[in-house]
Each structure stands twice: as structure tokens, then as C-alpha cells.
Backbone as JSON Lines, residues from 0, in Angstrom:
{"i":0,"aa":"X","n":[102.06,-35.53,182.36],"ca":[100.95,-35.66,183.28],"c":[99.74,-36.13,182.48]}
{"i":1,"aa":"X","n":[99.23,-36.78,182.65],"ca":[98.06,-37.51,182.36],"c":[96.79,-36.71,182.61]}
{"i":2,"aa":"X","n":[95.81,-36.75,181.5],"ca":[94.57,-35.9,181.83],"c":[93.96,-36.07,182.77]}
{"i":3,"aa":"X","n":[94.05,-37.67,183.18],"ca":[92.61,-37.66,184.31],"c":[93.68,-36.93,185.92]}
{"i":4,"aa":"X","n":[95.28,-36.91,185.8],"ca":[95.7,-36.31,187.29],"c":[95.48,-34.88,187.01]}
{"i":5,"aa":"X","n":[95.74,-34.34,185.94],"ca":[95.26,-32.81,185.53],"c":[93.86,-32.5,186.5]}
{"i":6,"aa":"X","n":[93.1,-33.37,185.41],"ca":[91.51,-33.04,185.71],"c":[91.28,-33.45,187.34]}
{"i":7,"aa":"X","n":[91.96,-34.14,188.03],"ca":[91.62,-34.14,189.57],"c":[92.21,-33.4,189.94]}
{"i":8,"aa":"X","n":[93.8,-32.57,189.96],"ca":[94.17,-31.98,190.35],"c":[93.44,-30.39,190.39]}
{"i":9,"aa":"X","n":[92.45,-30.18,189.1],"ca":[92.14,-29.19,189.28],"c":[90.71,-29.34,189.89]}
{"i":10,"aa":"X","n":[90.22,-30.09,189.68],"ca":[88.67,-30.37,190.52],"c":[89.15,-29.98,192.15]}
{"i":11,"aa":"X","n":[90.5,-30.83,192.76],"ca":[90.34,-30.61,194.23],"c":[90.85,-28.97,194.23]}
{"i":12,"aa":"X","n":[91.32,-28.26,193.5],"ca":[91.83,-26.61,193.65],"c":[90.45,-26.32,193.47]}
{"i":13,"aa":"X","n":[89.4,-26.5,193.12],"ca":[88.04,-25.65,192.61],"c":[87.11,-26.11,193.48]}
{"i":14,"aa":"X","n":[87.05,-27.48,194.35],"ca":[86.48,-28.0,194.88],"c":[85.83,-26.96,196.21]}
{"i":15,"aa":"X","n":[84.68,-26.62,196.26],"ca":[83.77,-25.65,197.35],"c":[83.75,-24.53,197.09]}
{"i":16,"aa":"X","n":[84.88,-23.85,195.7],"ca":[84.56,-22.96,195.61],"c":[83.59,-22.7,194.68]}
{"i":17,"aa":"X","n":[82.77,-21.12,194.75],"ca":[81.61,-20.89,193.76],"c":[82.44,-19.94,192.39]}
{"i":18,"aa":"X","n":[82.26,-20.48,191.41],"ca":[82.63,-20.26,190.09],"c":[81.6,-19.25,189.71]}
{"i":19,"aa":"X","n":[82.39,-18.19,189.12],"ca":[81.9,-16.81,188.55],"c":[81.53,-17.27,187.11]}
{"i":20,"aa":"X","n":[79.96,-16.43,186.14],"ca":[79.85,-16.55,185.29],"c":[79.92,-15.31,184.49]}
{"i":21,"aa":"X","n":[80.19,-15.76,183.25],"ca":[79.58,-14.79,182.23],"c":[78.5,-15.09,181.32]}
{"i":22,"aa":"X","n":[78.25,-13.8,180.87],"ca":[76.9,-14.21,180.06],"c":[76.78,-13.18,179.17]}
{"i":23,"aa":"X","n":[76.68,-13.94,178.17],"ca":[76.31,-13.31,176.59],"c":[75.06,-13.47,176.29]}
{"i":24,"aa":"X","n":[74.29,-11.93,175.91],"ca":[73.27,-11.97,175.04],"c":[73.73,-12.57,173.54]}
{"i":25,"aa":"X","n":[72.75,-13.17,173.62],"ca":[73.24,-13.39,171.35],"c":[71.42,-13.24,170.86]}
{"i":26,"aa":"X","n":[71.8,-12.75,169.5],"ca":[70.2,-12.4,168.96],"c":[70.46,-13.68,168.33]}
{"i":27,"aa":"X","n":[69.04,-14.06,167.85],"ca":[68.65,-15.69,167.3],"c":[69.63,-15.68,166.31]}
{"i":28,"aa":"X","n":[69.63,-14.94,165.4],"ca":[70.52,-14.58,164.11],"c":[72.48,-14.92,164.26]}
{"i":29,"aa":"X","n":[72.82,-14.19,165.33],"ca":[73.89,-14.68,165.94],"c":[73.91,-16.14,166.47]}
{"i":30,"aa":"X","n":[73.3,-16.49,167.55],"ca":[73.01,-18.12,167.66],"c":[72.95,-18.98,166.79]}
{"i":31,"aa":"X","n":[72.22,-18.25,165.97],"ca":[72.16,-19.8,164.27],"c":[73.64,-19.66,163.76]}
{"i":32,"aa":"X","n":[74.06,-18.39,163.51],"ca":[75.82,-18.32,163.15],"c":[76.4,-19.28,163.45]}
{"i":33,"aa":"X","n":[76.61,-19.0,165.28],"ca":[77.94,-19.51,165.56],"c":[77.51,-21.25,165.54]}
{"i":34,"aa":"X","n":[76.0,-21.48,165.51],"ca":[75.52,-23.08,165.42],"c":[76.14,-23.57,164.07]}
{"i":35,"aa":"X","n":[76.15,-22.94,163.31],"ca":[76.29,-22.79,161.85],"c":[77.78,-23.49,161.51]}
{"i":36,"aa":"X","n":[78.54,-22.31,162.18],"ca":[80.03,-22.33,162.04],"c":[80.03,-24.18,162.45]}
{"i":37,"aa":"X","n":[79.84,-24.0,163.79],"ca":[80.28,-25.52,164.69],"c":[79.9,-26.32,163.67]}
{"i":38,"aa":"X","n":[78.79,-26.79,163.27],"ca":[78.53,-28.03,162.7],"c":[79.8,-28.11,160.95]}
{"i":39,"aa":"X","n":[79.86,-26.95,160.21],"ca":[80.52,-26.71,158.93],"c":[81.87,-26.88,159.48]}
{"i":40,"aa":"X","n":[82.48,-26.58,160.91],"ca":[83.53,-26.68,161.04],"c":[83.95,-28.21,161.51]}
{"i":41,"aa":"X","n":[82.7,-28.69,162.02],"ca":[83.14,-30.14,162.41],"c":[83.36,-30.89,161.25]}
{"i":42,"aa":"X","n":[82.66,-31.04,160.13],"ca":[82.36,-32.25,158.99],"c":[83.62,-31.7,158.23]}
{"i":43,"aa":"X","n":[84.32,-30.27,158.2],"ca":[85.49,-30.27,157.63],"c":[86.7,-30.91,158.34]}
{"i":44,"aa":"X","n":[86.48,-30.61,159.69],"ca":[87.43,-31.54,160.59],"c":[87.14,-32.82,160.21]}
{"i":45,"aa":"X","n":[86.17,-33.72,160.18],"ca":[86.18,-34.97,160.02],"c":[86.68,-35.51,158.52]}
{"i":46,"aa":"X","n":[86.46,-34.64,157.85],"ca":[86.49,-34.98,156.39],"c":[87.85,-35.13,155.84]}
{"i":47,"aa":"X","n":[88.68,-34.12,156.82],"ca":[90.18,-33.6,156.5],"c":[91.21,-34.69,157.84]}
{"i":48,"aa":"X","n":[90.25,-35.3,158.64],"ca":[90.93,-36.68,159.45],"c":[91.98,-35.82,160.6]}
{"i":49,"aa":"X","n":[91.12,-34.59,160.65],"ca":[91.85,-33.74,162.11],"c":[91.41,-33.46,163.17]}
{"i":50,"aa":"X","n":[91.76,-33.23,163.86],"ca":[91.33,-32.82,165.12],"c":[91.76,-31.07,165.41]}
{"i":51,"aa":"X","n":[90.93,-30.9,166.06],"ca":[90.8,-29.29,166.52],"c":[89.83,-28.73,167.48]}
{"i":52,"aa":"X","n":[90.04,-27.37,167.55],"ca":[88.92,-26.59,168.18],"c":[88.74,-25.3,167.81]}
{"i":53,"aa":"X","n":[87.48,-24.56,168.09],"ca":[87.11,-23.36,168.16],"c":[87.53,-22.04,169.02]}
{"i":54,"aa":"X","n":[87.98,-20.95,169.07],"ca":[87.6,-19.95,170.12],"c":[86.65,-19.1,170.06]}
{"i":55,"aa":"X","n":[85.91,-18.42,171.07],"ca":[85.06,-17.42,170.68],"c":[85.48,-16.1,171.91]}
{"i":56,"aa":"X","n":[85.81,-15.14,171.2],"ca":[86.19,-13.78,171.76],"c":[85.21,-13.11,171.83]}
{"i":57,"aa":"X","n":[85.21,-12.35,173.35],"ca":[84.84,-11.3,173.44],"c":[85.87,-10.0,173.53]}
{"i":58,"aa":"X","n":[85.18,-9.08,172.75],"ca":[85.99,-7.92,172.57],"c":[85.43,-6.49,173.26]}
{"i":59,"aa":"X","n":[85.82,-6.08,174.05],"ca":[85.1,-5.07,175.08],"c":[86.07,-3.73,175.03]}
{"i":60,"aa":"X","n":[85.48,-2.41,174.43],"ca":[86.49,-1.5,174.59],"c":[85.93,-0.78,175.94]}
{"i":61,"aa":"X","n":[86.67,-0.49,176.25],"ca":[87.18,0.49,177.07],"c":[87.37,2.31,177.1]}
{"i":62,"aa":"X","n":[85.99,2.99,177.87],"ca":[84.89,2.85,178.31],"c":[84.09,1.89,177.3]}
{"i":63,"aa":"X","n":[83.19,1.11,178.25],"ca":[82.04,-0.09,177.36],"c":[81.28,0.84,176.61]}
{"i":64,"aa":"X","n":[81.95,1.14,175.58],"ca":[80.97,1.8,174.35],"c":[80.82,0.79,173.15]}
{"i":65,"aa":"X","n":[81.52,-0.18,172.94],"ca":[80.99,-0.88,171.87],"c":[81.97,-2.7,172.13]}
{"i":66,"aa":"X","n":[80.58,-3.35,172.47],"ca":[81.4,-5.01,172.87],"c":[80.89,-6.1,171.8]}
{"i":67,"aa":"X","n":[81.64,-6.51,171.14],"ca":[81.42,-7.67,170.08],"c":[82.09,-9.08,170.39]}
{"i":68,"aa":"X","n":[81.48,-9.92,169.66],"ca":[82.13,-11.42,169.69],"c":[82.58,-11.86,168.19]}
{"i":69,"aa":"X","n":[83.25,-12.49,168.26],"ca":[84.18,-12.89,167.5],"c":[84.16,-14.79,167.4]}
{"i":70,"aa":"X","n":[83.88,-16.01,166.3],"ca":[84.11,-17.02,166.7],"c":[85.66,-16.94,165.41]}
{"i":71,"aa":"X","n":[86.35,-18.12,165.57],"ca":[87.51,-18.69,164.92],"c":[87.1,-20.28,164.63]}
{"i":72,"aa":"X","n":[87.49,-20.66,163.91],"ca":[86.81,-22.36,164.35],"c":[87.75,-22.46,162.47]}
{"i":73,"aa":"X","n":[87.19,-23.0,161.58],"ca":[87.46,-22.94,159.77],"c":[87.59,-21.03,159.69]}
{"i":74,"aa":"X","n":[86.86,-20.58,159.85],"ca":[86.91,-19.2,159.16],"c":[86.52,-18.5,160.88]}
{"i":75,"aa":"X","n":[87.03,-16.62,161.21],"ca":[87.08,-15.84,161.57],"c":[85.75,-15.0,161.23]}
{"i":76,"aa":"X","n":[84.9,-15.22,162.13],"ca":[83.67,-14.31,161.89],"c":[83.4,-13.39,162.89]}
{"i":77,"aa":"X","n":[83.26,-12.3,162.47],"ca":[82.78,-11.02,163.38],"c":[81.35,-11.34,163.72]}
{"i":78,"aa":"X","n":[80.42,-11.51,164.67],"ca":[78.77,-11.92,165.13],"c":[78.32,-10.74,165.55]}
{"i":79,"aa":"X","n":[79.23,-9.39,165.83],"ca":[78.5,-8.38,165.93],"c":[78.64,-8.0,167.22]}
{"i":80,"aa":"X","n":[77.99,-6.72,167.58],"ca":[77.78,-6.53,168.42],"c":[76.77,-7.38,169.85]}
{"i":81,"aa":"X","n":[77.33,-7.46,171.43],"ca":[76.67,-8.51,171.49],"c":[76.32,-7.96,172.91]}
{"i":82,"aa":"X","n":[75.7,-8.06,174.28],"ca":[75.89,-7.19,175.33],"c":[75.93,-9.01,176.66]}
{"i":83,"aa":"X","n":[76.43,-8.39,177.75],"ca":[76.97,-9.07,178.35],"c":[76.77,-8.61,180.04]}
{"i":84,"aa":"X","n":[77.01,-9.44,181.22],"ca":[77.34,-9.63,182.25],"c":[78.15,-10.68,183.13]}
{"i":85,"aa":"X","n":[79.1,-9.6,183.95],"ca":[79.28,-10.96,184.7],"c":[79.31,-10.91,186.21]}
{"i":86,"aa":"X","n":[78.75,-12.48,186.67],"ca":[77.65,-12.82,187.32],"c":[78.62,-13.26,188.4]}
């Protein structure tokens, strides 16, 4: 299947409906991180003639006593504790 029948196929399944958000606080300190990571992880991708991507986890225990994020991209960094809603 071809991306662009993917990508219509899922536009007309999503089409009128309203999409739920989430939302992460990040302190400036965290923000420059994960800015950090992206750009160090791209110029190694380019440098090394690959292609890739990043994930970024949220980790929520259960009762919400302690929720952190997590990016992956070149290296696995813990960003800390982080607080959240979803919308």
C-alpha cells in the first residue's frame, strides 16, 4: 500500500471527528534537552547516511504518584519528572 492511500485512508476514518489531546508540562531545562537530543541526533543521522526516528515516553505509575518522560532518539534519556493532561 502506498503512503499517500494509507494517508487518505486514514484522513477519511478521522474525517469530522474531534481528536483528543495530551499535554505535557516540560520545564525550560527539559525543553532545551529534548531540543538538544533532536538536533545531535539528526547530524549523527546525516553523518552516518541513515535514516530514523525518535520516541518519547510517558511513564505514569499507577496511583499518579510519580509521571516522567523518557526521549530515545542516539541515546535514552530520563527528562524527569514531568506533569500532564488529557484534554
Amino acid at each position: 500500500m502506498s503512503l499517500f492511500v494509507a494517508l487518505s485512508s486514514y484522513l477519511s476514518l478521522t474525517k469530522g471527528k474531534e481528536m483528543r489531546k495530551l499535554e505535557i508540562t516540560l520545564t525550560e531545562e527539559q525543553y532545551q534537552h529534548i531540543q538538544e537530543e533532536i538536533k545531535y541526533g539528526g547530524r549523527t543521522m546525516l553523518a552516518e547516511e541513515t535514516m530514523g526516528g525518535y520516541e518519547i515516553t510517558l511513564h505514569v505509575g499507577v496511583p499518579n504518584i510519580y509521571t516522567y518522560l523518557e526521549i530515545n532518539y542516539i541515546n535514552k534519556i530520563d527528562l524527569g519528572e514531568v506533569e500532564f493532561k488529557l484534554k
